[in-house]
N, C-alpha and C positions, 0 to 999 in steps of 0.2 A: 339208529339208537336214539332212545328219547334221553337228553340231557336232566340236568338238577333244575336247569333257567327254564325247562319246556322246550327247547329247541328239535329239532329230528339232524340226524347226524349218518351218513351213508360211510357204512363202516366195511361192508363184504356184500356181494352177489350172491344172490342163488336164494334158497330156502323159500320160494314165493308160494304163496298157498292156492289153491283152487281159483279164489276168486280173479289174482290177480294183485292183493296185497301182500306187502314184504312181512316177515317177522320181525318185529318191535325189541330191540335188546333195551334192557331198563339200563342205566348208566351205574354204575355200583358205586356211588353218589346217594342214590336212592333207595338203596336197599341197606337190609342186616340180616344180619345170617347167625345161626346156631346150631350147632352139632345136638341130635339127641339120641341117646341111649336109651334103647330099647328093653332093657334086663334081658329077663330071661322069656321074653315073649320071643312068638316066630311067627311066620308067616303072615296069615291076615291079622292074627291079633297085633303083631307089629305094625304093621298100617294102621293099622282103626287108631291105634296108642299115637302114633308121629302124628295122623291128621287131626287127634284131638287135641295133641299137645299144639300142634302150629294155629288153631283156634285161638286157644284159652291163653296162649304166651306172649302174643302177637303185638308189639310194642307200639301200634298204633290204634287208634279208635274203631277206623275201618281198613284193612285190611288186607291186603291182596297175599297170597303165601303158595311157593312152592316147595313142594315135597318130593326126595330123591333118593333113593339108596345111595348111604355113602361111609366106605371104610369100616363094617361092624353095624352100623348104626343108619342116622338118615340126615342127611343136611335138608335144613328148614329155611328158606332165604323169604322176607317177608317187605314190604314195599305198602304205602301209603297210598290206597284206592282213590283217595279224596285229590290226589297232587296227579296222578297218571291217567284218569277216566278222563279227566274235561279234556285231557291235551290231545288223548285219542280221538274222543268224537268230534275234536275240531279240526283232526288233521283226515279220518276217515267215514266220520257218521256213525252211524249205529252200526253197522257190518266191521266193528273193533277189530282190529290183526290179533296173534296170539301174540304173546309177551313172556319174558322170561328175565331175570337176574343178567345180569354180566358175567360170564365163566369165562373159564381159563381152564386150559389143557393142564395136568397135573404134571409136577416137575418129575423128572425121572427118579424113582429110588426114593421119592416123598421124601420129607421131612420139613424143613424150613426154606422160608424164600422171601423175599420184598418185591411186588410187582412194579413197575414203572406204570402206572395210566396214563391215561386223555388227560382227567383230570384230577390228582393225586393222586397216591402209593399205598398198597393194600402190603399188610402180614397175611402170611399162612402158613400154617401146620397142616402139614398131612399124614396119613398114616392110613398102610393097606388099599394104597386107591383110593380115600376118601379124605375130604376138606373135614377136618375137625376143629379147625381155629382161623375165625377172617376177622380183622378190622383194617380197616380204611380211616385216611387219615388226606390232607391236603398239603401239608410239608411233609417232609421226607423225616423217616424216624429215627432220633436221638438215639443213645443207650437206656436213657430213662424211660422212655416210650416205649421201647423194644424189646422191656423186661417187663415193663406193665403188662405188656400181653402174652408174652410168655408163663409168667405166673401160673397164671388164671388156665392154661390149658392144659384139661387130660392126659397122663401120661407122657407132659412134656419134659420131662428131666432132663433130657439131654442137647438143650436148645443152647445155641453159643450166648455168649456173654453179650457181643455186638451184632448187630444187624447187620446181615449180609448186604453185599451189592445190590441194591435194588435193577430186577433186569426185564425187559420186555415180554408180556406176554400172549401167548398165540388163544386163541378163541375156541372154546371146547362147539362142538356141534349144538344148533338151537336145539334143546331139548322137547319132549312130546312128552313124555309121561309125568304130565306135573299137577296140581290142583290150584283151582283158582280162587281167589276170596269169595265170588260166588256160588262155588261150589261145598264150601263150608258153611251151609246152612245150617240152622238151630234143628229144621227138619233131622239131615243127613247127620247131625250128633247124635242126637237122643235114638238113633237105630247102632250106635257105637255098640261093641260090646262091653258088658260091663265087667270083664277083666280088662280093658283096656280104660276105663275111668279107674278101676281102684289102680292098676298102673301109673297112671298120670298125677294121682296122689302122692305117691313116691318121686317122682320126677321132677315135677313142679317147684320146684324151691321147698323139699320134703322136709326140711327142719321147721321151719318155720309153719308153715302149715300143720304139720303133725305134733307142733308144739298145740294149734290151735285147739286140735281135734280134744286132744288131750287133755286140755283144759276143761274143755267140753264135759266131756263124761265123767272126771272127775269133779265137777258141780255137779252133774245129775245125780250122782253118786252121795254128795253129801247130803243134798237135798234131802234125796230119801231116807237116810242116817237121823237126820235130824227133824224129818216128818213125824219117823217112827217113836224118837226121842218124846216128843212130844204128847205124842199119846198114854205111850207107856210106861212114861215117867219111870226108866229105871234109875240105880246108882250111877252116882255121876262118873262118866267115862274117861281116865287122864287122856289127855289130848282134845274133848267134845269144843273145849271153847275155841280152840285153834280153827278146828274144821270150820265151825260156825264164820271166823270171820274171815279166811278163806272166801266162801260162800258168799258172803257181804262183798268182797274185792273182788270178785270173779263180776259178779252182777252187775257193781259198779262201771267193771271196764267194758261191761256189754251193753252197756248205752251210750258209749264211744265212739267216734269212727272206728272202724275195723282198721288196730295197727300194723296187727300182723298178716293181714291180703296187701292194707299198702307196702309195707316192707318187703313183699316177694316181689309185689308188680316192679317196686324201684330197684330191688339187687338184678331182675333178668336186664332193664332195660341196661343196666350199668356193667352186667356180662358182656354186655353186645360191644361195649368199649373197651373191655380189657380194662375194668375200674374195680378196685375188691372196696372195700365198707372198712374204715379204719374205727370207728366209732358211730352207735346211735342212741341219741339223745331224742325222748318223744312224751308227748304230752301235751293231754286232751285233744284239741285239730292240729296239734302242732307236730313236724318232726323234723331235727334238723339230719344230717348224716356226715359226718367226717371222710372226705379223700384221700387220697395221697395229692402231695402236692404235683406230680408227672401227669395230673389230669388236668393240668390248668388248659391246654389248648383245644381240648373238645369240651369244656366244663358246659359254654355256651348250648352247644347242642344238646348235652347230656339234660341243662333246661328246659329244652324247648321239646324235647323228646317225653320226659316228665308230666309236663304239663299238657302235650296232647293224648297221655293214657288216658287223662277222664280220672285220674284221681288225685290228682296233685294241683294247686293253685297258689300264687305267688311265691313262684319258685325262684329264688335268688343266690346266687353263687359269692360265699366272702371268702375272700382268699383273705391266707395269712401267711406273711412270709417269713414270721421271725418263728413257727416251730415247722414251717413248709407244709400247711394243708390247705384243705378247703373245705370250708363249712358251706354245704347246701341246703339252704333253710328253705321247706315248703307248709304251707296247710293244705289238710284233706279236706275231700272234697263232700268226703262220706257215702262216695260211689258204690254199691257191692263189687267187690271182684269177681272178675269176667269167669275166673275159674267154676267158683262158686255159682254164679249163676248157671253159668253151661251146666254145671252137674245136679242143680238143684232148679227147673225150670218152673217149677210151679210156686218157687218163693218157699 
């Protein structure tokens, strides 16, 4: 097992490949993970949807993501190529072993669990055989903590008030049917099908984005209203001045950073913590976002997480303890979003 520090770690026998190298367990330290929902797609369009979503959502720069059926849906666990390639090739050379997430055998009867690790304590929710809620944590979790991530998951209603027993857990089989960051080439996208990108449009942090879209074609829309206006000079229309500066404000904000690509990219990565959005305050490169204050112990990370999307810079965490939040103040970077470009390759 490759640790968080780089270390390798002889965790179980067996699983040795052709060559004569072991299988590489990544430390779930190193990883994140997200349940996605498929709708009402099946079979391969379901694929094509989970591998473009594990692309486009992917909370680090570069990359690495496995893809799995899991519980309805498909668990997406994804790991930073840039921190686990060097450590490979200095422990193997270029003949890399495969690699895989940290799993764990499912509790019986699914539902809630706190695992004991190597090196700190994961949540999970299960349902139907499948992982739909993980976070990891390095202390053991609070009631505060243990509601933060309850919240936030699917279909969780009936999760107890406290965090169970955290208990030891047994090691699900190395997996084989998985995809690798390499394998999610800009190539291998753009042969996606395209009900599997309009899919991914819904999925994606569909509010916000569909707010975008929205916007969109209603300026094209008044554009043309007030093209026409102009020509035809008819009687004045109640409401024409409204539209008009609409139009003005639309335009304005489109020479902005793109607030609402940064605000999906930062509500996923804050998914992955079991972190909801209590408030956002934003304007021009700036934006700040409101916590809960139960995020104070991974706020750090949730930083550093942030600022290695590629759209976030000078990202600073103020806690305040006298209304119990945290204000994390960053500026954009004015990056496009990774979504948007996957589906829009030619710019």
């Amino acid at each position: 097992m490759l640790t968080q520090d780089g270390r390798f770690e002889t965790v179980e026998a067996g699983g040795a490949l052709a060559l004569g190298q072991p299988d590489v367990w990544l430390a779930r330290t190193m990883c994140a993970h997200q349940f996605f929902d498929p709708g009402a797609a099946r079979g391969a369009a379901a694929w094509a949807a989970a591998r473009l979503y594990a692309r486009t959502a992917a909370p680090f720069v570069s990359a690495g993501a496995m893809v799995e059926r899991s519980g309805g849906g498909f668990s997406i666990w994804w790991w930073d190529r840039d921190r686990v390639e060097p450590a490979l090739v200095a422990r193997f050379g270029d003949q890399a072993p495969a690699t895989a997430p940290e799993l764990f055998q499912p509790p019986a009867g699914g539902g809630w669990r706190v695992l004991r690790l190597d090196h700190g304590f994961e949540a999970q929710f299960w349902r139907d055989g499948g992982l739909i809620g993980s976070l990891w944590r390095r202390t053991p979790f609070d009631q505060a903590d243990w509601q933060a991530f309850t919240r936030v998951q699917p279909g969780g209603g009936d999760a107890p008030t406290d965090p169970p027993a955290a208990v030891a857990g047994f090691r699900a089989p190395f997996p084989r049917r998985s995809i690798s960051g390499s394998a999610l080439s800009p190539d291998r996208l753009l042969r996606a099908a395209p009900a599997a990108a309009a899919l991914l449009l819904l999925t994606a942090a569909a509010f916000w984005l569909g707010q975008g879209f929205k916007l969109r074609l209603e300026a094209h829309e008044l554009a043309r209203v007030a093209a026409a206006e102009r020509l035809s000079k008819p009687p004045a229309v109640p409401g024409a001045d409204t539209a008009v500066q609409r139009l003005a404000a639309f335009s304005t904000l489109s020479s902005r950073p793109n607030l609402v690509a940064a605000l999906s990219v930062a509500t996923r990565i804050l998914r992955l913590y079991g972190v909801g959005i209590e408030a956002v305050d934003a304007q021009d490169d700036r934006m700040d976002l409101t916590l809960p204050y139960s995020a104070l112990n991974g706020v750090d990370r949730i930083a550093r997480d942030m600022e290695a999307s590629g759209l976030f810079t000078d990202v600073r965490p103020i806690t305040n303890a006298s209304d119990r939040t945290i204000r994390l103040r960053m500026r954009l970077t004015g990056r496009p979003d990774p979504a948007q470009a996957a589906l829009n390759p030619d710019g």
